[in-house]
N, C-alpha and C positions, 0 to 999 in steps of 0.2 A: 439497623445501623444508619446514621445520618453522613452520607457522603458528600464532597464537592466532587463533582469532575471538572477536569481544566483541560479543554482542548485549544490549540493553538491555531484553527480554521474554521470557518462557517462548513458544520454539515449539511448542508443545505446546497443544490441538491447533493443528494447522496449517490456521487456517480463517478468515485476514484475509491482506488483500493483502499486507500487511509483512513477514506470517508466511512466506507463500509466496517468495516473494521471496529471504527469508534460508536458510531450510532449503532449497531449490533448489540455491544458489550453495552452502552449508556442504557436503553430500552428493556434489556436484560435486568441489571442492577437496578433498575425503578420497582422492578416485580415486588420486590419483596425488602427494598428501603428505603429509605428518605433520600434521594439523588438532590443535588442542587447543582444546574449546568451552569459553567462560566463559559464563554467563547469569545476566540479572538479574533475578529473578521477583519479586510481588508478594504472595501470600499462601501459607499451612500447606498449603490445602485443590488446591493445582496437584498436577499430576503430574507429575515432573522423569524427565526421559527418560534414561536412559545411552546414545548413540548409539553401535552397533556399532559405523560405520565412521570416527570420532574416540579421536585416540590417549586421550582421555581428557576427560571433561567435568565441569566446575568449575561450582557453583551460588549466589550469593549473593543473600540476600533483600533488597529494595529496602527504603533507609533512608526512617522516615516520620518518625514525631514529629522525630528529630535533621536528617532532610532539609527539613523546614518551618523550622527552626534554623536551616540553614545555608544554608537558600535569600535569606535576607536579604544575601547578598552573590552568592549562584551563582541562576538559573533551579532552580526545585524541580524540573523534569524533568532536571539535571545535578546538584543539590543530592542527589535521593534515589539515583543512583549511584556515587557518589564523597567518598572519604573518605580520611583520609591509611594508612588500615589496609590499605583496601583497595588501594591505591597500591602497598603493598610487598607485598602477595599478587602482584600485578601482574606485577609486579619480580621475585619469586622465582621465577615459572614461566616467564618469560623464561630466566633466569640458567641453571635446573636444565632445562631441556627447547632450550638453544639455537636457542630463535625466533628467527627472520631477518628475518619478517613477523606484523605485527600489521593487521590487518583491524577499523576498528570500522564495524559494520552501522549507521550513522544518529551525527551527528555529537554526539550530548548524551552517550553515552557515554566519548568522546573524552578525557575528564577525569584518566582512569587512564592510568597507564602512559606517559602523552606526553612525559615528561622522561627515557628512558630512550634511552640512547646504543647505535647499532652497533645498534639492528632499525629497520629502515624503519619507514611507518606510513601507511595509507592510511585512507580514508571511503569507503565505500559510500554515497550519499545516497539516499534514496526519494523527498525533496520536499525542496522548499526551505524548510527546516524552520521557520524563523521565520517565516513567511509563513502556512505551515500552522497554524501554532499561531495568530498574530492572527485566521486566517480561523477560528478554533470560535467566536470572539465573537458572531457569526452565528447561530449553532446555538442560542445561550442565549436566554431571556427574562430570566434573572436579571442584574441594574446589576452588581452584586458580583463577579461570573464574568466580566462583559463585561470589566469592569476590570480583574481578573485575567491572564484572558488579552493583553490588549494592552500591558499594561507586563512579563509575561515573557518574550515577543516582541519589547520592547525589550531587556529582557537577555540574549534568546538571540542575538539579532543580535551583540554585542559580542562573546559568549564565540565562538560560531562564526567569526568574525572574527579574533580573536585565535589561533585552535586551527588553522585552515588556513593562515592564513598565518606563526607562526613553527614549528610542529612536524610538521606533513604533509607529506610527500611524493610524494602521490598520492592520484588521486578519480576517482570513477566515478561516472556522472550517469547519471538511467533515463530520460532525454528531455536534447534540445537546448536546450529552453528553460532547463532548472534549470538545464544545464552554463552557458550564456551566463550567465545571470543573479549565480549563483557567480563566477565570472570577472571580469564586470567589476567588480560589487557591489566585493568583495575583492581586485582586485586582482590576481588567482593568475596571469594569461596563462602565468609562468616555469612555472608548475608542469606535471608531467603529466597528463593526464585523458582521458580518452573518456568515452563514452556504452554503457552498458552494459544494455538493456531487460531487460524480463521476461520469458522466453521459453516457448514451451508447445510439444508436442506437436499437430498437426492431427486432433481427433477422425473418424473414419471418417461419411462419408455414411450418411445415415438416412433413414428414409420421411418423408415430409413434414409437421412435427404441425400442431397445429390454431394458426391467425393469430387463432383466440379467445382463446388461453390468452399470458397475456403474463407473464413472469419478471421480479421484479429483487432480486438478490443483494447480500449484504453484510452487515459484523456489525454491528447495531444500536446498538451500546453506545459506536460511532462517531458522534462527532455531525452529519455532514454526511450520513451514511447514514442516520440517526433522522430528519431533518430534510427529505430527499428522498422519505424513506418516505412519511411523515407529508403529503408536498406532494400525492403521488400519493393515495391516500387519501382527503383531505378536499378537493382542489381538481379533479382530474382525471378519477378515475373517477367521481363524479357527474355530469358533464359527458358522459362516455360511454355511460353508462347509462341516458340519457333518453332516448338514440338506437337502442342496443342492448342486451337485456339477456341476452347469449348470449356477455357474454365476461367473462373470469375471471383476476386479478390475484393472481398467488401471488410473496407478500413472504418470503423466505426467506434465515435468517440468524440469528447466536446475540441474545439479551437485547434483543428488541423492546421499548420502553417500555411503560405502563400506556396512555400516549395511545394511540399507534398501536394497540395491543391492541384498544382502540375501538371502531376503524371495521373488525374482524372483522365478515365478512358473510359470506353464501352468494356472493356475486361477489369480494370480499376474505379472500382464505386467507391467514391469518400462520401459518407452519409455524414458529419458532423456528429452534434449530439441527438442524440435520439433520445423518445422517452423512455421506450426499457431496449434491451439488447435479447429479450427473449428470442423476439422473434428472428434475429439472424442466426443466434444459437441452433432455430430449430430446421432453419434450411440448410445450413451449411454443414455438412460430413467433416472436416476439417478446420481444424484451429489453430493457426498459426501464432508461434510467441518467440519473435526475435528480439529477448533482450540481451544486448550488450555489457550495460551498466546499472547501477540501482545495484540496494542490497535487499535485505528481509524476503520474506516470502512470497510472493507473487499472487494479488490476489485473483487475477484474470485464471492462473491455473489451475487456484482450487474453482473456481466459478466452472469452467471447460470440463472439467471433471467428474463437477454434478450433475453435466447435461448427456454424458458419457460416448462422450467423442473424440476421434483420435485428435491426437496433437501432435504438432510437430514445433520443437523447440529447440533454439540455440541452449548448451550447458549451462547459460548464467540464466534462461531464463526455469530452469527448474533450481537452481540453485537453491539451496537452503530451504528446498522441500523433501516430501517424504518421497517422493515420485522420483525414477530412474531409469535406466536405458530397457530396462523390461514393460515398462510401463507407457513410454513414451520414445517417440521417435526422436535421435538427438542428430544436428546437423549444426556446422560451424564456420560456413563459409557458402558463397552464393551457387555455388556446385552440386554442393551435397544438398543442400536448400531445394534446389528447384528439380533435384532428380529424386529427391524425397518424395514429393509432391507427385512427380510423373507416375513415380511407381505405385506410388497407392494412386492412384486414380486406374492406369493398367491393369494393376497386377494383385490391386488389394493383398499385398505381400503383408503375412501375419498380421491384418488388420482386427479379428476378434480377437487375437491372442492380447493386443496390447488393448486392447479396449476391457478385455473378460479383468485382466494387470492391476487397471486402473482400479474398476470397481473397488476391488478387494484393498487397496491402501486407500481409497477415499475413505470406507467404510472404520478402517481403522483407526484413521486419524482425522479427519476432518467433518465426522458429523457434527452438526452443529449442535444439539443438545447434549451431548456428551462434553464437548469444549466448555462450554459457557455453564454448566455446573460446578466443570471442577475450577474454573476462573473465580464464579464467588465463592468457595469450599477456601480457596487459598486464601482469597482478601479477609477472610471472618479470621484466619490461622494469625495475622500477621499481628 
């Protein structure tokens, strides 16, 4: 089958959950078709990748000044990729490469190429994207940002709305929740869909690292990531540290803020980006994931899960995964947070039990050869 994929970021590096997500599935779909990568990058200074195993990769730089223009009637996250230019680029690599399928990774992209006859067209969704976008309101301090976000999340509601239900014909949800929620929201029941997660590999058993050293992963420059960082930091590790001072929180991930920078300590390591996160994975007995806000499914938890390590999570940050209070430690406030924390290190209180938990639903639902089969089983159905 000759696909286009249209994603709406340079994956490149591949080091956010979004990112993973899509170069996974892209690399997947090469196996066995014609892929053609479009991507929408944002500055000079990226590195644009020529992917070996795509018949060929298309790169265009996301519209700013004219996207702020034309976001007066579109969402500036659909505003700065979509234009009537690029519309008939669109079109012509359709036309000259006999695409069948058009895949867009995340529905703001959606804007191109939708009016073109005789190629299907499906959405990947990672979260339920309007939602996601109102919940950064959150994350800010600034009135001006808060407002921002919440009235483009008024218009991405419409446009997503409009785009699944007259020009799609297939959708792929990364949790049941978003699928439901899509569904009824919109209407879609006619349409086709499943549920398509993230799926990993099982990292190999290790010696046992230290329940001092606790991990939490993510790219900073994310606001629900900055803002969970930031929680732990100033509200949680002081709390634990009164108690013990022999344990060590290492924040790891690209463009940490000046705040968070901060609260660098001899017990608070901010490592920035690093080149893999293997290696904190494999020292640290603990994984911390305080999210707040953000929707879809969390790719940092299926990742902590294949290294098979406890977690300790705020509710939203297992949200709209397979994993629950049997499986993972849940805490909601900086109390329960850092006496979580004390007591597995203490008391290793049902620490195999929720580790033995985990196994057994990773294994269920997020292996990765299992997902990404029946992902193309479904794109061949549509």
């Amino acid at each position: 089958m000759n696909i286009l994929y249209i994603v709406g970021e340079n994956l490149y590096p591949t080091n956010s959950g979004g990112r993973k997500v899509a170069y996974q599935r892209l690399e997947y779909l090469a196996k066995n078709n014609n892929v053609f990568f479009y991507c929408f990058y944002k500055g000079s200074n990226e590195k644009l990748i020529d992917y070996p195993f795509c018949i060929k990769c298309y790169y265009k730089k996301r519209r700013t000044f004219v996207g702020i223009l034309r976001s007066l009637w579109l969402p500036y996250i659909v505003a700065s990729r979509s234009s009537k230019k690029i519309d008939k680029e669109i079109t012509k690599i359709c036309l000259d490469n006999n695409i069948e399928l058009i895949v867009y990774e995340q529905s703001y992209v959606a804007n191109v190429g939708k009016k073109i006859k005789c190629v299907k067209k499906i959405i990947d969704s990672h979260n339920v994207e309007y939602e996601a976008f109102n919940s950064l309101k959150d994350s800010t301090p600034s009135i001006i940002k808060k407002m921002i976000y919440h009235f483009d999340s008024k218009r991405l509601y419409s446009f997503e709305k409009k785009v699944y239900r007259k020009y799609i014909d297939g959708m792929t949800f990364i949790s049941k929740l978003d699928e439901d929620k899509y569904l009824n929201e919109f209407e879609l029941t006619n349409k086709p869909s499943t549920i398509i997660s993230y799926g990993v590999k099982r990292h190999k058993e290790d010696n046992a690292p230290s329940f001092c050293n606790l991990v939490f992963v993510g790219s900073l420059n994310y606001a629900p990531n900055n803002f969970g960082a930031i929680w732990l930091s100033s509200k949680v590790m002081p709390l634990v540290l009164k108690k013990r001072k022999d344990i060590y929180l290492y924040i790891v991930g690209k463009n940490p803020s000046d705040e968070l920078k901060s609260f660098s300590s001899k017990n608070i390591i901010i490592t920035g980006q690093v080149e893999s996160v293997d290696s904190y994975y494999k020292k640290c007995g603990v994984v911390l994931i305080p999210i707040f806000q953000g929707g879809g499914l969390k790719v940092k938890l299926v990742e902590a899960s294949s290294y098979n390590r406890l977690i300790i999570a705020t509710s939203d940050g297992v949200k709209g995964s397979a994993f629950d209070k049997n499986d993972v430690i849940i805490a909601n406030n900086e109390e329960e947070f850092a006496q979580c924390i004390i007591d597995v290190v203490e008391n290793r209180t049902q620490v195999n039990e929720y580790i033995h938990n985990m196994k057994q639903k990773f294994e269920e639902n997020y292996n990765e050869d299992r997902i990404l089969a029946k992902y193309e089983d479904f794109l061949k159905k549509i």
